[in-house]
C-alpha positions as CSV (number, residue, x, y, z in Angstrom):
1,X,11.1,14.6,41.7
2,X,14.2,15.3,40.0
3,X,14.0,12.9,37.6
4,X,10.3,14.2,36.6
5,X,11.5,18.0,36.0
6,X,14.8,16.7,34.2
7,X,11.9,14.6,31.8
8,X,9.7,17.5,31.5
9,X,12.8,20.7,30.5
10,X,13.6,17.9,28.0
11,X,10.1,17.7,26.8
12,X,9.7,21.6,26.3
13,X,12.9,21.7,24.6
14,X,12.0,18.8,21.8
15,X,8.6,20.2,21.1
16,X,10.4,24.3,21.3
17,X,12.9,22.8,18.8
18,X,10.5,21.1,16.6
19,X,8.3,24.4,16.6
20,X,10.8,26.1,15.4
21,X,11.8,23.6,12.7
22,X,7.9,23.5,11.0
23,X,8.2,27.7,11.1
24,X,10.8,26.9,8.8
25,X,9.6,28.2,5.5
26,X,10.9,26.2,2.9
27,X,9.9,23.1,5.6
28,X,6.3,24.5,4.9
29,X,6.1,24.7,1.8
30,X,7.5,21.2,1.4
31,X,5.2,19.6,3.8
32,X,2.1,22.1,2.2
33,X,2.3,20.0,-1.3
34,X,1.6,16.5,-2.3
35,X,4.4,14.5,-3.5
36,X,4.3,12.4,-6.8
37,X,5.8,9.0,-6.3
38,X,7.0,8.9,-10.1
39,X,8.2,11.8,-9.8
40,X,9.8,11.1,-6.3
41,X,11.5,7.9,-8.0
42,X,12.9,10.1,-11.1
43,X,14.2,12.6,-8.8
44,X,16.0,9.5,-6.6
45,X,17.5,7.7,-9.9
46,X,19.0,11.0,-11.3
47,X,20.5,12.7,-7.7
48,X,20.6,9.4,-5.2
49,X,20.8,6.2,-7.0
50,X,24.8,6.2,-7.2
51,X,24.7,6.2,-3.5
52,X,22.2,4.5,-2.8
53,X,21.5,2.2,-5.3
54,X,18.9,1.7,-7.5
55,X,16.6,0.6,-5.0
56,X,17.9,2.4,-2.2
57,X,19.0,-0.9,-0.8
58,X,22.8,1.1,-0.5
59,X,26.0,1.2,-1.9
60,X,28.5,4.3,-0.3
61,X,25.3,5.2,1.2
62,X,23.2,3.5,3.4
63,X,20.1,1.5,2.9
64,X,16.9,4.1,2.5
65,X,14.6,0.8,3.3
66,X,11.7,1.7,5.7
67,X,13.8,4.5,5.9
68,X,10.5,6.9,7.2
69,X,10.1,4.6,10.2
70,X,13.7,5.8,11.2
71,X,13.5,9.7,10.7
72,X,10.7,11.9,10.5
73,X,9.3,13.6,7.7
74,X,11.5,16.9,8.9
75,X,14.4,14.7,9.3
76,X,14.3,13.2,6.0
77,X,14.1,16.8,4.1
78,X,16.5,18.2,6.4
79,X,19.2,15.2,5.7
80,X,18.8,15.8,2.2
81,X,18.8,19.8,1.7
82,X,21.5,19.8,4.8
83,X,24.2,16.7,3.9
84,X,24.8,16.5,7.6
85,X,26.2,13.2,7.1
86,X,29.2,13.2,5.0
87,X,30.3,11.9,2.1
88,X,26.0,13.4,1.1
89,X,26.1,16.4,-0.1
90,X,23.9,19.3,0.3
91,X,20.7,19.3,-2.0
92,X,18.2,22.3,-3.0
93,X,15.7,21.0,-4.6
94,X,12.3,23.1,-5.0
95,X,9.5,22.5,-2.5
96,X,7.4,20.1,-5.1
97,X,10.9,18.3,-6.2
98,X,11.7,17.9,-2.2
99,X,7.6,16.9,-1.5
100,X,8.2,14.3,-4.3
101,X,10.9,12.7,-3.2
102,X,9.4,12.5,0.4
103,X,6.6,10.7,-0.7
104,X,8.9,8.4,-3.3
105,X,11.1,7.7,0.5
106,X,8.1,7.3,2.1
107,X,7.1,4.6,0.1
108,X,10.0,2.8,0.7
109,X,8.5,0.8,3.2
110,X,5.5,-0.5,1.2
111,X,6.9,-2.6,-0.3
């Protein structure tokens, strides 16, 4: 019985929590737009390619590969605009700049 109230308070507080991130507005508006691949891939090469590599296979930074199978669409945007992960730094990038690169990520995995 224990067990199946301990599951549940952690169920209500991942869904309360992800609420609260998609009443995020600039969240919204990201996830509101559709993302341009080419676009997506220019923004990559100019702000993450050093990092990453060229084709996000990694360098200092990890290897983006399949990397939308691994975090969320939320996660992914907040990683970018937040830097959570040292040495990244912080990114603003508009809503459309940020919906383009998601959908560039995204892609990642069709390859």
């Amino acid at each position: 019985m224990v067990i199946i109230v301990v599951f549940l308070l952690i169920s209500t507080f991942l869904i309360a929590f992800h609420l609260a991130k998609m009443s995020d507005p600039y969240i919204k508006e990201v996830l509101s737009r559709p993302g341009n691949v080419s676009r997506g891939y220019e923004i990559f090469q100019i702000n993450c390619a050093a990092c990453h590599g060229q084709f996000a296979d990694g360098i200092v930074g990890p290897s983006l590969e399949e990397v939308s199978h691994r975090k969320s669409r939320i996660s992914l945007i907040e990683q970018v605009i937040s830097g959570k992960t040292p040495p990244m730094p912080k990114f603003q990038p508009d809503p459309q700049a940020m919906a383009d690169l998601l959908v560039y990520l995204e892609n990642l995995s069709k390859k």
